[in-house]
N, C-alpha and C positions, 0 to 999 in steps of 0.2 A: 434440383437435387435435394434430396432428405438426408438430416444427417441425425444422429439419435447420440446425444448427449453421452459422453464418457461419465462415470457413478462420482467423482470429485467435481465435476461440470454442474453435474442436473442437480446436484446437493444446494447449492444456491439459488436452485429455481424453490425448493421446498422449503427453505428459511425464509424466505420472501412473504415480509407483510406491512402493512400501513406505517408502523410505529420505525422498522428496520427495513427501508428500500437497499437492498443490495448492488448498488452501483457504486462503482469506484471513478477517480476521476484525477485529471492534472488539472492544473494552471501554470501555465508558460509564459511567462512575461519577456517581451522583447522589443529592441529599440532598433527604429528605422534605420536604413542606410545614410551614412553621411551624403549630404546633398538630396535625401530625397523628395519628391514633388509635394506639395503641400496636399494632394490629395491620393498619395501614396495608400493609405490604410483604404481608402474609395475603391482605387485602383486593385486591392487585393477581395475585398468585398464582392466586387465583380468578377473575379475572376471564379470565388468558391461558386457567387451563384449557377454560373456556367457551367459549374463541372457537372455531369450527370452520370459521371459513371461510378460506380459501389463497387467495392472490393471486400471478401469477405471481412471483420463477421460483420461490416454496415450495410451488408445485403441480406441478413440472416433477421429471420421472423420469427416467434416461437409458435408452432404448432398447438392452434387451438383445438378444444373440445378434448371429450375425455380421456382420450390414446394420447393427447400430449400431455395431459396432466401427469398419468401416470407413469410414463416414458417420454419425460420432457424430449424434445424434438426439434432440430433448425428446418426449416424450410429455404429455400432460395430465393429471392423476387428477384423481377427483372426490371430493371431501371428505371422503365416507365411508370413502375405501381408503389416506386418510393418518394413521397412528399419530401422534398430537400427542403420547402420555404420552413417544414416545419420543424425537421433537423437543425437547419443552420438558420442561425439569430445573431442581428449584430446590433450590439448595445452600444450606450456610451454612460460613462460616471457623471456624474455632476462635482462639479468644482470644486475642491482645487485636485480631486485626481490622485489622490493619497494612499496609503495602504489600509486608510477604516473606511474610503466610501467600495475597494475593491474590493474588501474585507465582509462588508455589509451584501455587497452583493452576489459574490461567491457562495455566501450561508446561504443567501435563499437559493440560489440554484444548485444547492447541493442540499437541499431538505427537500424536494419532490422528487416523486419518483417516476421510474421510465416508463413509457406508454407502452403495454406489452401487446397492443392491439398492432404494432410497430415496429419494424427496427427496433434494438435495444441501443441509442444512441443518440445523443444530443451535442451540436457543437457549438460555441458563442464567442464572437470577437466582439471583446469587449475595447475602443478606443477612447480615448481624453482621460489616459493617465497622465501624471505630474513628465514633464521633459519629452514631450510628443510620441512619447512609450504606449503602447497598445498590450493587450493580452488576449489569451485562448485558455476556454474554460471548455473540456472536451470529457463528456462519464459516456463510459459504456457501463455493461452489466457484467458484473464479480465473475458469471460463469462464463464469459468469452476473453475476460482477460487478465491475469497477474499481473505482478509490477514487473518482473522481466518482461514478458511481451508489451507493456504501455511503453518501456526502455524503446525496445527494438521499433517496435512502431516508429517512434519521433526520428531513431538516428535512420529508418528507411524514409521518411519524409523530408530528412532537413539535410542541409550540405555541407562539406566542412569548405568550401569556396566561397566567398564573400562575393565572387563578383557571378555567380550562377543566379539565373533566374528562370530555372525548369522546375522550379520543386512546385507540387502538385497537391491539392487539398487531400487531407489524412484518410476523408474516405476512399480515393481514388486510387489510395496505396495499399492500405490496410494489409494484413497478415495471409498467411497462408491457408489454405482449409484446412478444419480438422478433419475432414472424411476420409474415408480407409484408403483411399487412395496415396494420403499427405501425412502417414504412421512418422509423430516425431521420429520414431525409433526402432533399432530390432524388440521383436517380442521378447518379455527374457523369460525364464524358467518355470516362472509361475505365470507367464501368462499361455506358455507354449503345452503347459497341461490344467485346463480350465476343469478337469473334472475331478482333480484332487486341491481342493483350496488347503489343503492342512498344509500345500509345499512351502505355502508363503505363513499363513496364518499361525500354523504355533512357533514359528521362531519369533514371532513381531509379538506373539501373547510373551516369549521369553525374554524378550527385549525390554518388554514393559512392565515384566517383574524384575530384571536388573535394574531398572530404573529405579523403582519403589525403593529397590533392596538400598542403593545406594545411595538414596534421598536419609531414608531412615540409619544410614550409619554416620553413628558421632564425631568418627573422625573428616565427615565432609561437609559439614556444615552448609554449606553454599552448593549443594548439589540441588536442583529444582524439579519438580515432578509434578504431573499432573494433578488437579484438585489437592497441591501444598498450599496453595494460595490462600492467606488471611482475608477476610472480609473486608470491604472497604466500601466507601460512598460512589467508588468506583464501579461497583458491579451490581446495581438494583437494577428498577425496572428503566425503559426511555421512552421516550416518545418520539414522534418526528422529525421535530423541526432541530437544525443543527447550526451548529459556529462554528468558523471556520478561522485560525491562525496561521501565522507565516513566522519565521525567523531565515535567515540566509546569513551563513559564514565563507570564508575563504576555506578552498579544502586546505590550504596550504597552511590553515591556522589550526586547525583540529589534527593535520598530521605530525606537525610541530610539539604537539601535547603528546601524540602516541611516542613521539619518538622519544623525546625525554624521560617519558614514565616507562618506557621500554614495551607497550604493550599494542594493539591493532586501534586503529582508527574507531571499528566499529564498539571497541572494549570503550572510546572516549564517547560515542557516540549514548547508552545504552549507563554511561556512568552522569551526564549531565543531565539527560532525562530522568535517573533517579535524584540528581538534587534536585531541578525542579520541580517534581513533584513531591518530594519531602518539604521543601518548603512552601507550595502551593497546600497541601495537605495540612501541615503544621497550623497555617494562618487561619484555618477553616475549624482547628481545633479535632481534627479527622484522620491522625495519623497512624493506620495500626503499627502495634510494637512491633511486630516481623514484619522483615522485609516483600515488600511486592515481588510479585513472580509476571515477567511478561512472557508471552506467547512471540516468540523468534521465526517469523516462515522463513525456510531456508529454501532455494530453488534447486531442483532437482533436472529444471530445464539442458536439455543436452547443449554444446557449444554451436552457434548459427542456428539455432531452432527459432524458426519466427512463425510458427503455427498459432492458430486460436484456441483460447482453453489455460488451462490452469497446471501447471507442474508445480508443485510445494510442498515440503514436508514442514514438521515445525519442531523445535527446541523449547527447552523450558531455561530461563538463567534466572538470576536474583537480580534488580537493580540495587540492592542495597540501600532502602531509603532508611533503615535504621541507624545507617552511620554517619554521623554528624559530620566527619573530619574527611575533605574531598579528595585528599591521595588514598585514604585506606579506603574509600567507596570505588574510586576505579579501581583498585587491586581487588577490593574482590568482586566487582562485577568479571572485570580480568581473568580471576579462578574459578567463578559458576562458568560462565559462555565457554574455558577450555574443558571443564566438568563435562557441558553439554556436547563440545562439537567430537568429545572423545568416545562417548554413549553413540551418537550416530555413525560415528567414520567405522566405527565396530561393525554396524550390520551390513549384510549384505544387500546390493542395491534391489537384486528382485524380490527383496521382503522390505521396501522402505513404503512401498504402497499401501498394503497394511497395516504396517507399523500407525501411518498417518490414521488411518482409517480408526485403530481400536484408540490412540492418541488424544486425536478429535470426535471422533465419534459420539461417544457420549453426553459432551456439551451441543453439539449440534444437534442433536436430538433434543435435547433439552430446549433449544431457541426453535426450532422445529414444528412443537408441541406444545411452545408457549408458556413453559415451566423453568427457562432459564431468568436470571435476577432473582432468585427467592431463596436456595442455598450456596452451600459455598461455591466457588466460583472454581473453574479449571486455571485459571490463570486471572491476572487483573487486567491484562490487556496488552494489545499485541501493539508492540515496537518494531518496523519495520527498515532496513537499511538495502536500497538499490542502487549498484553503481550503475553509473554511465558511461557517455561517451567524454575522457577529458579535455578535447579541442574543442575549439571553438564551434556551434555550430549557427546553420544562419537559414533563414527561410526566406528564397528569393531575397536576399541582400540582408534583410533586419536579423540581429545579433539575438540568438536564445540568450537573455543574461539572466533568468533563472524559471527553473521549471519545480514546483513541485506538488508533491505526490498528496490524493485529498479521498484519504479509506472510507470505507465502511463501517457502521456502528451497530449490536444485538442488544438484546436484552443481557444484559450480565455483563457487559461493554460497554462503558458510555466514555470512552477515551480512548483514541488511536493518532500514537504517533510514529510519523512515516517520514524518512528524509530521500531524496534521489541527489548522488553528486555527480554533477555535471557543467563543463566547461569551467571548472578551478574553483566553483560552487559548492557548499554543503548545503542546501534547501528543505528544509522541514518544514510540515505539515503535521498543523496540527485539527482533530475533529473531534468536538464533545457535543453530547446531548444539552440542546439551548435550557431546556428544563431540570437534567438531573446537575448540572457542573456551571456555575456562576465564571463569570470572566475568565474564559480560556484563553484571551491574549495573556491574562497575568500567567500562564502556565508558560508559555511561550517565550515570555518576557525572564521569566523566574530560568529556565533552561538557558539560556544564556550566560544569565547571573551567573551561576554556575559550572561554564564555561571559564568566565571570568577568574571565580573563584579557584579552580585548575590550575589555570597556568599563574596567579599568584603562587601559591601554593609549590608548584614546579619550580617556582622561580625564586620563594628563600627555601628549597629543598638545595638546593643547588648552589647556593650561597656557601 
């Protein structure tokens, strides 16, 4: 079966180049069952090799030659004509198993890109972490998957029963199809009259001249809009090769912050990312005076939708790194992110496709053509927040103790941070260009700080 790419799909086929491989990717770190066999991780090694059956999209191939260039396109293979040895690869760290020899090796396999002669997919058990802990480093490509679907994937793969041992390798699950037969949803108004695009397009061109309007009035200070965004060492040109960070909190310690400050989890999430990067910025000597603007995807995904493909619109908020003092930077990250989510809850859902389109558009053209990193930037960079599942979950016996989320970098991009919370976990991900952004653990490191900094702070407020 042929399936021909939905226009937010095949958008990622046409950004696609050497310098910005468009694949997205986890890392799941998880600890054996109590009591189990010393050659347990062997034991599951064997079991992926054996699997040989594909489930969409890790049976999905992209249609070569000119008709798929132009009208990217999946093809189907049939299990026989998919190389598993070459998909699935099982590593080991060398000693002592820490989070820099994981760390080192995570970058490189998140700095090449996917074989489009191929499946767009790669999976890697990686074992002889510190405490007989193993991990899973598993990218597919941007246009088969968001971070709600990489979500849904894991909790259709992994089990909240400790003592189950049916769970079944992730391509043998994988998602739903996206062909017209597997429509996430009804058509809505503008899609049910495809020969009038004005039905959707000039309320979304309205939409995004209320935004301008309302970026530009004085009394909103903290309202965020496309191409508001100051210049930064953030948004030149990248290259390749990439670094890869980690942080993991209790979610119970970051909701602890929201509640006291009175404001959402992800208002703390999107407020310690701007301190660390005001201080990572500061030390570099590279701090613009206005504040950074990040790119918020927001899912637009219907509820149980586990199809392949991408539902997202995006938001624009302030991280506020111009303010030094850490309760008035979550208060007004606080006030942009409600600015923003009140600008979207405004439109109507069959003009949010649009909206995204004139939104995004313009900068994706720009990385498109090769022309993004030289002017101002639509945004500094996109901060990304997906919940999860919050019980416990377990693969054949070994406990997920943390999974997280490892984006995509452009030209105009050379910093993307992603958290997924899962199982009482906040897990961040973090990914910089290895040549434009010098020690991205310190960025990592420095977001914590400032973590830190928070609930001091909460705590002689409260005093």
């Amino acid at each position: 079966m042929s399936i021909v790419m939905k226009p937010n799909d095949a958008a990622w086929m046409f950004i696609e180049k050497p310098e910005q491989p468009c694949h997205v990717a986890s890392l799941s770190v998880f600890s054996p069952p109590p009591g189990a066999a010393s050659d347990y991780v062997r034991q599951l090694v064997a079991q992926f090799e054996a699997t040989r059956v594909f489930a969409p999209p890790f049976n999905y191939v992209l249609r070569r030659g000119v008709r798929g260039k132009l009208v990217p396109t999946w093809d189907e293979l049939p299990a026989d004509q998919i190389d598993l040895e070459y998909h699935f690869r099982h590593s080991a760290l060398p000693a002592p198993g820490g989070e820099l020899e994981l760390g080192k090796l995570v970058s490189r396999l998140h700095s090449h890109a996917l074989d489009f002669r191929r499946p767009l997919w790669e999976l890697h058990l990686i074992e002889g972490l510190e405490h007989g802990r193993f991990a899973i480093y598993m990218k597919l490509h941007h246009s088969q998957m968001d971070g709600m679907a990489g979500v849904a994937l894991w909790n259709r793969v992994m089990s909240l029963d400790a003592d189950a041992r049916n769970c079944q390798a992730p391509w043998a699950v994988g998602l739903k199809s996206s062909g017209p037969k597997n429509d996430r949803q009804k058509p809505s108004q503008a899609e049910k009259n495809p020969g009038n695009p004005a039905a959707a397009m000039l309320p979304a061109l309205q939409a995004i001249g209320d935004l301008v309007k309302a970026a530009k009035n004085p009394e909103h200070p903290l309202q965020a809009m496309p191409y508001g965004a100051p210049r930064s060492v953030l948004n030149g040109r990248i290259h390749g090769q990439r670094r890869v960070a980690t942080q993991t909190y209790t979610l119970a310690r970051i909701q602890a912050v929201a509640r006291k400050a009175e404001v959402s989890v992800n208002d703390v999430f999107l407020a310690i990312c701007g301190g660390g990067l005001r201080r990572y910025l500061m030390e570099q000597g590279k701090l613009p005076l206005a504040s950074l603007t990040a790119g918020l995807p927001v899912s637009v995904r219907p509820a149980g939708d586990v199809s392949v493909g991408n539902a997202i619109s995006f938001m624009f908020a302030k991280l506020c790194t111009d303010i030094a003092d850490p309760l008035a930077r979550l208060r007004g990250c606080h006030e942009s992110t409600a600015l923003a989510k009140e600008h979207l809850q405004r439109m109507p859902k069959d003009v949010m496709e649009s909206y995204t389109m004139l939104a995004m558009g313009p900068y994706l053209a720009q990385v498109a053509l090769g022309l993004a990193g030289f002017g101002r930037p639509s945004h500094n960079l996109i901060v990304s927040n997906v919940p999860g599942e919050r019980r416990p979950q377990y693969f054949n016996g070994a406990r997920l103790e943390q999974l997280y989320p490892i984006s995509a970098l452009f030209n105009g991009q050379a910093v993307n941070i992603s958290v997924f919370s899962c199982g009482g976990n906040f897990s961040l991900g973090f990914v910089g260009c290895r040549d434009s952004l010098p020690s991205i653990q310190k960025l990592a490191v420095y977001t914590g700080a400032a973590l830190s900094d928070l609930e001091a702070a909460l705590s002689t407020s409260r005093e």
